[in-house]
C-alpha positions in Angstrom: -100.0 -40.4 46.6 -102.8 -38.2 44.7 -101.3 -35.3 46.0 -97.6 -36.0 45.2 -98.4 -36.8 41.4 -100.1 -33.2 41.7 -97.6 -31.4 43.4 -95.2 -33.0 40.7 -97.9 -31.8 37.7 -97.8 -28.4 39.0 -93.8 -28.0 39.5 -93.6 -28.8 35.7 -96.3 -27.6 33.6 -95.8 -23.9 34.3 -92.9 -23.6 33.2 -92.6 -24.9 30.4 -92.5 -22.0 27.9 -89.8 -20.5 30.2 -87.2 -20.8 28.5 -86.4 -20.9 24.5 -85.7 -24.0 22.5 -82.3 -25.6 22.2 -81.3 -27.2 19.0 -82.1 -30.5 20.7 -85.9 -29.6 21.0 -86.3 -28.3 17.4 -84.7 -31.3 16.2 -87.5 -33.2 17.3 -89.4 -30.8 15.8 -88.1 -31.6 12.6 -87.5 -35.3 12.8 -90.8 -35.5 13.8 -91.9 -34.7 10.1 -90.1 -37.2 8.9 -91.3 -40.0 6.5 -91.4 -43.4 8.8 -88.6 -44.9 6.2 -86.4 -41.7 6.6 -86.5 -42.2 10.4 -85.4 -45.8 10.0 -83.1 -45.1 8.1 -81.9 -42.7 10.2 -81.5 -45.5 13.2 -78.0 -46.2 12.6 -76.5 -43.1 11.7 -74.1 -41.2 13.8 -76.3 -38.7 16.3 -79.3 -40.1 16.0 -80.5 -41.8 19.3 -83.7 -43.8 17.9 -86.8 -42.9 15.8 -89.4 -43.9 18.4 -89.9 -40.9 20.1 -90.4 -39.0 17.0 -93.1 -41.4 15.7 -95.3 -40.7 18.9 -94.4 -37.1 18.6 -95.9 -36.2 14.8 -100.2 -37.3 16.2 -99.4 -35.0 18.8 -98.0 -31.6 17.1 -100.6 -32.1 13.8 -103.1 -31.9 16.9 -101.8 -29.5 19.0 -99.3 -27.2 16.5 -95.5 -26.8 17.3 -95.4 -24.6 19.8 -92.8 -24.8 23.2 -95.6 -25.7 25.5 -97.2 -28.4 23.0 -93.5 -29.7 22.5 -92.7 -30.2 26.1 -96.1 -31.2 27.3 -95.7 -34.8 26.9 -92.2 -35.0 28.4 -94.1 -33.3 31.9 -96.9 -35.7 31.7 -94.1 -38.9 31.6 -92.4 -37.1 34.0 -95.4 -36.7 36.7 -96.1 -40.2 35.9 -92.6 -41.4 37.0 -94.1 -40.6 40.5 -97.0 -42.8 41.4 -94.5 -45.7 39.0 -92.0 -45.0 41.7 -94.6 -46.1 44.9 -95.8 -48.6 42.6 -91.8 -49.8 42.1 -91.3 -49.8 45.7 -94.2 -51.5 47.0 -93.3 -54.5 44.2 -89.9 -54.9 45.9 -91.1 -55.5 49.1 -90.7 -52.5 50.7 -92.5 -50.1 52.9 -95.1 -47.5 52.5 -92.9 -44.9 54.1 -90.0 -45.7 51.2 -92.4 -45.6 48.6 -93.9 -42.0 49.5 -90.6 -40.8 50.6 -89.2 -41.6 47.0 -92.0 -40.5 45.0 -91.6 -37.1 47.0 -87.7 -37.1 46.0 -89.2 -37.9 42.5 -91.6 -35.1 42.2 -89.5 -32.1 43.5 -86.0 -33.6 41.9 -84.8 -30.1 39.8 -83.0 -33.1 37.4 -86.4 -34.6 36.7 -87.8 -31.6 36.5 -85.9 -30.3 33.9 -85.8 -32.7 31.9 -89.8 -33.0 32.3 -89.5 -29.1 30.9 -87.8 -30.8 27.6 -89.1 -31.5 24.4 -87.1 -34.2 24.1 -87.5 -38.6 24.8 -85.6 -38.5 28.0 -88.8 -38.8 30.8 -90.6 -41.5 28.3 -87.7 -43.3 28.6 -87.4 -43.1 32.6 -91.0 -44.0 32.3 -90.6 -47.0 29.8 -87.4 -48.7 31.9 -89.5 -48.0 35.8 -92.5 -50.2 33.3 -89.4 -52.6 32.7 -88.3 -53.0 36.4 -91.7 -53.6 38.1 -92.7 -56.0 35.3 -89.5 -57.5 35.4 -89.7 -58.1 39.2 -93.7 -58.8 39.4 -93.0 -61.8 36.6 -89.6 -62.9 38.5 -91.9 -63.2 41.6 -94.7 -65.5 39.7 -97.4 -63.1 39.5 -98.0 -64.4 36.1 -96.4 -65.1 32.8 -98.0 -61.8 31.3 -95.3 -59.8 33.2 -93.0 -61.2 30.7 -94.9 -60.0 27.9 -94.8 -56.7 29.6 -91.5 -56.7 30.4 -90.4 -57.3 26.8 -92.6 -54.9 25.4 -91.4 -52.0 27.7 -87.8 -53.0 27.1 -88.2 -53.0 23.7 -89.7 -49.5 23.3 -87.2 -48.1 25.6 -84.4 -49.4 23.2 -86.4 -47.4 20.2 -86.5 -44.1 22.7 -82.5 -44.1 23.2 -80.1 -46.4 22.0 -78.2 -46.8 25.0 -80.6 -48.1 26.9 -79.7 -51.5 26.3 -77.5 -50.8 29.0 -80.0 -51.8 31.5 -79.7 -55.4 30.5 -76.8 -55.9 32.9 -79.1 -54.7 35.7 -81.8 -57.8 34.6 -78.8 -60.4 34.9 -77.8 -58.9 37.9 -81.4 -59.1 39.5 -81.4 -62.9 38.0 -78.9 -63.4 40.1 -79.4 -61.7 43.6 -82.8 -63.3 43.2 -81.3 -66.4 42.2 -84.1 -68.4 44.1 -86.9 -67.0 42.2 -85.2 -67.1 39.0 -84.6 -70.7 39.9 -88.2 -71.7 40.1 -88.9 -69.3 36.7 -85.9 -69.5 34.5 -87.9 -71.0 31.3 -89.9 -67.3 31.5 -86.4 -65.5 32.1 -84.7 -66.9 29.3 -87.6 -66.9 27.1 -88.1 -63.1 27.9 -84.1 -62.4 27.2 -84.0 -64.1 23.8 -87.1 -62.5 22.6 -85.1 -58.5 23.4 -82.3 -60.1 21.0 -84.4 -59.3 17.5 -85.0 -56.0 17.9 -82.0 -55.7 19.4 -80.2 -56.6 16.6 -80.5 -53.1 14.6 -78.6 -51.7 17.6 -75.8 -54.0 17.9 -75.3 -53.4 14.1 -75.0 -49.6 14.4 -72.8 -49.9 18.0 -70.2 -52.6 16.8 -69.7 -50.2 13.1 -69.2 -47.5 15.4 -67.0 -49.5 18.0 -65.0 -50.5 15.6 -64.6 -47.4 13.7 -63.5 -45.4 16.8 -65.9 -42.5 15.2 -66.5 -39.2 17.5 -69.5 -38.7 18.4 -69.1 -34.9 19.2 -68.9 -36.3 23.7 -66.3 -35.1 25.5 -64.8 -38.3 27.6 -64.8 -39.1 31.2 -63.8 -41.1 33.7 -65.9 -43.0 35.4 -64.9 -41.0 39.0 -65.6 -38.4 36.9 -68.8 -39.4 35.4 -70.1 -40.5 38.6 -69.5 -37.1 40.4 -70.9 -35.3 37.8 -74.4 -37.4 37.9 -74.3 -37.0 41.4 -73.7 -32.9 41.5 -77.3 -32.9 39.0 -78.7 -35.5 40.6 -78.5 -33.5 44.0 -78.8 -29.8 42.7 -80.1 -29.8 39.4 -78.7 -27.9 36.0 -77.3 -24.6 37.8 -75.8 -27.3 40.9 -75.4 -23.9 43.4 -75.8 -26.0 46.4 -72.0 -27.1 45.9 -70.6 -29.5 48.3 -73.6 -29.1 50.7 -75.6 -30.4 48.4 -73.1 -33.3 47.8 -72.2 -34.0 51.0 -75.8 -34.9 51.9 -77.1 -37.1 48.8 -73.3 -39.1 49.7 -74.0 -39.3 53.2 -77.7 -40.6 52.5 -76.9 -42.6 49.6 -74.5 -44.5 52.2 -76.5 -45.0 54.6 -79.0 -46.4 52.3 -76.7 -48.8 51.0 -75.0 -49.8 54.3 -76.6 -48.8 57.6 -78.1 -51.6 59.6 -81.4 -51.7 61.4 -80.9 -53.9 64.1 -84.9 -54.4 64.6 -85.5 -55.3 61.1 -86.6 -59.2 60.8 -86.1 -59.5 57.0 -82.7 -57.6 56.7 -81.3 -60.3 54.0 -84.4 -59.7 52.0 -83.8 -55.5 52.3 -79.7 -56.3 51.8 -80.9 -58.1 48.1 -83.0 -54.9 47.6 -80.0 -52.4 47.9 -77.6 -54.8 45.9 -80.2 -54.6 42.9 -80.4 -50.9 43.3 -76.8 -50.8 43.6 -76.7 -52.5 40.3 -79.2 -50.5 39.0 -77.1 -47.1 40.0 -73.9 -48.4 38.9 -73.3 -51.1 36.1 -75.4 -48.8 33.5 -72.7 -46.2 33.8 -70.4 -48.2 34.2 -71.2 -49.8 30.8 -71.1 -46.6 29.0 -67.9 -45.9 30.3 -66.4 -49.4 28.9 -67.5 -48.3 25.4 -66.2 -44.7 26.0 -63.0 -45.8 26.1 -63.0 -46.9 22.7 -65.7 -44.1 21.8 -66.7 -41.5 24.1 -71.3 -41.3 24.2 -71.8 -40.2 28.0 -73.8 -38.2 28.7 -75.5 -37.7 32.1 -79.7 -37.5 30.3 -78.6 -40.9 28.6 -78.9 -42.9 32.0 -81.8 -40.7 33.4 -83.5 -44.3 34.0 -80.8 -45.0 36.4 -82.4 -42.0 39.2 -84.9 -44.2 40.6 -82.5 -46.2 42.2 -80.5 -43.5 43.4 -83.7 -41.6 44.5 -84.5 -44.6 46.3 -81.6 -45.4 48.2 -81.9 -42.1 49.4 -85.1 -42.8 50.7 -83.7 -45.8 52.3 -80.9 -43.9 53.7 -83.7 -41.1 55.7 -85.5 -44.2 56.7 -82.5 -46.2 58.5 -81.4 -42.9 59.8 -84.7 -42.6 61.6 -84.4 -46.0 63.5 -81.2 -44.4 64.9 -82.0 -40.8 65.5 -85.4 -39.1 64.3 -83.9 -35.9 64.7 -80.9 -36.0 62.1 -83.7 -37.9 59.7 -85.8 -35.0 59.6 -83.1 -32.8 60.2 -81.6 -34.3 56.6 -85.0 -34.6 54.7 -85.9 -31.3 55.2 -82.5 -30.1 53.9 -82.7 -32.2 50.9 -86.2 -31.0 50.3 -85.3 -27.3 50.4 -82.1 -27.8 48.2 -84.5 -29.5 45.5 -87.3 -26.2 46.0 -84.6 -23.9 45.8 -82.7 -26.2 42.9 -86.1 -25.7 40.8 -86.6 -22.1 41.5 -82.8 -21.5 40.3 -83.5 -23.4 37.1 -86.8 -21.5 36.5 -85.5 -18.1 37.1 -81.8 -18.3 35.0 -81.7 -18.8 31.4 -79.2 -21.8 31.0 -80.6 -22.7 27.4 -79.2 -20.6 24.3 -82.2 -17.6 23.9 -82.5 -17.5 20.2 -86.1 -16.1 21.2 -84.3 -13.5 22.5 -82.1 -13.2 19.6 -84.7 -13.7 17.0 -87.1 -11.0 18.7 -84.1 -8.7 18.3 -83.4 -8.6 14.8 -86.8 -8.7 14.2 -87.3 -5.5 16.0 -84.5 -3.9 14.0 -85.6 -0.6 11.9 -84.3 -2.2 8.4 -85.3 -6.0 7.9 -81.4 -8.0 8.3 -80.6 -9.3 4.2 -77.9 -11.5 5.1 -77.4 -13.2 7.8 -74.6 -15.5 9.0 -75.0 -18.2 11.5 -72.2 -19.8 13.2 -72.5 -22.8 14.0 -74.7 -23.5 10.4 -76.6 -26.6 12.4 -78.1 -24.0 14.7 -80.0 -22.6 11.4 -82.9 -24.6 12.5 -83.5 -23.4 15.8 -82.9 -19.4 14.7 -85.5 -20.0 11.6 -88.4 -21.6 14.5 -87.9 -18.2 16.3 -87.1 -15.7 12.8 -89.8 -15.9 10.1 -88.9 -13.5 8.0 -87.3 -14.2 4.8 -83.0 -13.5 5.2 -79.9 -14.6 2.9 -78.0 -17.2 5.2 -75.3 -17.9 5.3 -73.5 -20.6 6.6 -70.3 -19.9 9.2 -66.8 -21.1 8.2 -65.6 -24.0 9.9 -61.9 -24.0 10.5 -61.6 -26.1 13.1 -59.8 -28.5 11.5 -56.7 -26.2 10.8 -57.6 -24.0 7.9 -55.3 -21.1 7.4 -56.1 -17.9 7.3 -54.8 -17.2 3.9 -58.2 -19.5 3.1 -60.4 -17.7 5.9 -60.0 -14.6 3.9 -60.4 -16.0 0.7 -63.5 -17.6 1.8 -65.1 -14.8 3.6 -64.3 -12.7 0.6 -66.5 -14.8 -1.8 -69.0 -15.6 1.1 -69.7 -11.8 1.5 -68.9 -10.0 -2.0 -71.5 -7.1 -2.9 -73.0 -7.4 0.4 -73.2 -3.7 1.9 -74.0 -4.9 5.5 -73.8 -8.7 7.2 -75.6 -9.8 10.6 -73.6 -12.3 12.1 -75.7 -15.2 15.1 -72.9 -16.8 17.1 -73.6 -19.6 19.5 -71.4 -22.7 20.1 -68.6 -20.9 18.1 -66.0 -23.4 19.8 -67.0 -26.5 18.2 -66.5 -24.6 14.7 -64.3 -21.6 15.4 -62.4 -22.2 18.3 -59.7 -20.0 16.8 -62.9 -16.8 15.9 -60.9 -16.6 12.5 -64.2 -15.9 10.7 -64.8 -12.6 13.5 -61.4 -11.2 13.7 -61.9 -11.1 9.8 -64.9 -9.5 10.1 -63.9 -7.0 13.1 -60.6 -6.3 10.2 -62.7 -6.0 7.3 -65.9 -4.6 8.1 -67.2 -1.5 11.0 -69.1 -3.0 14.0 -72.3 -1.0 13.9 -73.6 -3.0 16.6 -74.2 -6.1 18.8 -76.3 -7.4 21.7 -75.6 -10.3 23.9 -78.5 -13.1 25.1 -77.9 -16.4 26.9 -75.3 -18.2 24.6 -76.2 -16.4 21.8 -74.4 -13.1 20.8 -75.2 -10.9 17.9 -73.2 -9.0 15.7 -73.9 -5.8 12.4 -71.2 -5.5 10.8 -71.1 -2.7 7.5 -68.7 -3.1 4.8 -67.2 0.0 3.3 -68.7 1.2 -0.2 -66.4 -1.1 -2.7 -64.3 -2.8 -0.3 -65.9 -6.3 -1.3 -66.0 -7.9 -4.7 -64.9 -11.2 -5.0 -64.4 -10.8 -8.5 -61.4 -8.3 -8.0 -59.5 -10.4 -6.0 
């Protein structure tokens, strides 16, 4: 087990300054500076996912500084810790040794979990906080003492301060009430005590969630169905961010995750007791989706790092599947592991080698390098400010990127762009994201009419653009 937590250390340390931040990351940069009462505050308005994570995260950047590796640090440390939680997880249902290795091995060279362990962002804390939940949950549901509860309370609680979809895991701990209906029987005073004490700090959330049910407000997700949904968590789950294994890849995490929910081993004395264990992991795989889908279709939120608690369970029925394969034919088991395994090696190589995130490093370093300092510069979309200013410290005019998505004209595009650029002699223009602002490029084909393109240069997601006006041709107050 030592040496699986390592080898899970070491696929997700090095790499962590690999790639730039993404606007995500420097938000919790900047949240992270926040007053305690601005971040509360902050709880129910619309994009903001909860303020724990940025409370735990200010100690640790006034120690270490805000740099990428000190950012993403704790994320790979939650995320190497999901490992030996995942034996521990196993064991606690009753299961074997072999399952619990074999899924702490799927845990620790996963290219999902390994991303997101290379994130500066709440998502493996709150993997780690729900895995706490489950095993507490189960240990106190099996009467190893009334302190489980107390543990199980506390871990749910945080994990609804780290995301605020997490609730969704509560129809996972009424479904385990009931496939363990026996022990929840004999323990019920503990269960229900346990339940009602998650509805007060619950209560913030429900607040935020029925304003924004009812409102019907975007929250910026695109929607999908669940068939959709589903397929999509399954292409990460079994490839990672760049998915090139395709349907191979697909093919063999379905075919496992069948057999781990269905195949029989005739030799097995207790196969109730295992057929309970794969209905709570098919619980645990399914109705958390399946709950964010239910709200989605009154306001679309999915998306696929908000239910990263839900991999252990699929991780572990793959497990299960390789294990039942091997009482049938030892062959095909090993056959399938050591596919799975190289697809994951190769699945984190990919994600370590291609830039997916947007490079304003890259960009930054650019104009920095130019021969005359850039004056003005525009950045489109405006949010992304943040994450060009971590990377560009010089001083620079911005400023801010027309948005016209919402059907401005042109006649207003030019009268804007007039005003946003008179008595400038030269402009820089940062583009990334320029859909969800300027789906229509109004605000480039204006400049590409008005102004010469001395030159551009083109990073991952992130394009850059010199445009010089002629002598004269811009003065806002002539027009």
């Amino acid at each position: 087990m030592l040496g699986l937590t390592w080898v899970a250390f070491l696929l997700r340390v090095p790499g962590l300054a690999g790639q730039s931040l993404w606007r995500d990351e420097v938000d919790s940069l900047y949240f992270a500076g926040w007053e305690l009462r601005l971040l509360l505050e902050q709880l129910t308005a619309t994009g903001h996912n909860g303020p724990l994570y940025y409370l735990l995260l200010r100690p640790w950047l006034q120690l270490t500084g805000a740099t990428e590796f000190a950012l993403r640090y704790p994320s790979a440390l939650m995320g190497t810790l999901a490992v030996p939680l995942g034996y521990t997880l196993v064991r606690q249902l009753g299961l074997s040794r072999r399952a619990g290795l074999l899924l702490s091995l799927l845990l620790a060279t996963s290219p999902y979990l390994v991303w997101y362990s290379q994130e500066g962002k709440m998502y493996t804390l709150l993997l780690v906080m729900v895995m706490l939940a489950v095993i507490a949950h189960t240990r106190a549901l099996a009467g190893e003492g009334a302190r489980w509860w107390g543990v199980f309370v506390l871990a749910t609680t945080l994990s609804f301060y780290l995301h605020i979809l997490a609730p969704m895991m509560l129809p996972v701990y009424g479904a385990a009430a009931l496939i363990f209906f026996s022990q929840t029987r004999r323990r019920w005073r503990g269960w229900l005590a346990s339940m009602a004490c998650l509805t007060l700090p619950y209560l913030p959330l429900v607040i935020w969630q029925a304003s924004m049910f009812r409102a019907g407000v975007s929250q910026g997700h695109p929607f999908y169905p669940f068939k959709q949904q589903f397929s999509l968590l399954l292409e990460l789950y079994s490839g990672g961010l760049i998915k090139f294994a395709g349907p191979t890849g697909l093919v063999l995490v379905v075919f496992l995750l069948l057999a781990g929910l269905f195949l029989v081993n005739p030799r097995a004395r207790a196969e109730a007791y295992t057929l309970r264990r794969r209905l709570l992991l098919a619980a645990w795989l399914l109705l958390p989706p399946l709950a964010i889908y239910l709200i989605s279709l009154r306001v679309p939120v999915f998306e696929d790092r908000y239910v990263i608690y839900i991999t252990p369970a699929f991780y572990l029925l793959l497990a299960l599947g390789l294990i039942l394969i091997r009482h049938h034919a030892r062959w095909l088991a090993g056959l399938c592991l050591g596919l799975l395994l190289a697809l994951n090696l190769l699945g984190i190589w990919q994600q370590q080698r291609q830039p997916i995130k947007a490079d304003f490093r890259a960009a930054a370093a650019y104009l920095a390098q130019q021969p005359t300092r850039p004056q003005a510069i525009i950045i489109q979309i405006p949010y992304l400010k943040r994450t060009f200013d971590y990377y560009y410290r010089a001083e620079y005019k911005f400023l801010e990127g027309l948005w016209t998505n919402g059907g401005k004209p042109p006649a207003e595009v030019d009268r804007d762009m007039l005003g946003l650029t008179a008595g400038l002699p030269e402009v820089w223009l940062v583009v990334s994201e320029e859909a969800s602002w300027d789906s229509r490029q109004l605000m480039r084909s204006w400049l590409n009419q008005h102004a010469s393109l001395a030159g551009e240069a083109h990073f991952m997601r992130v394009d850059v653009y010199h445009y010089r006006f002629a002598s004269g041709n811009i003065d806002a107050s002539a027009n």
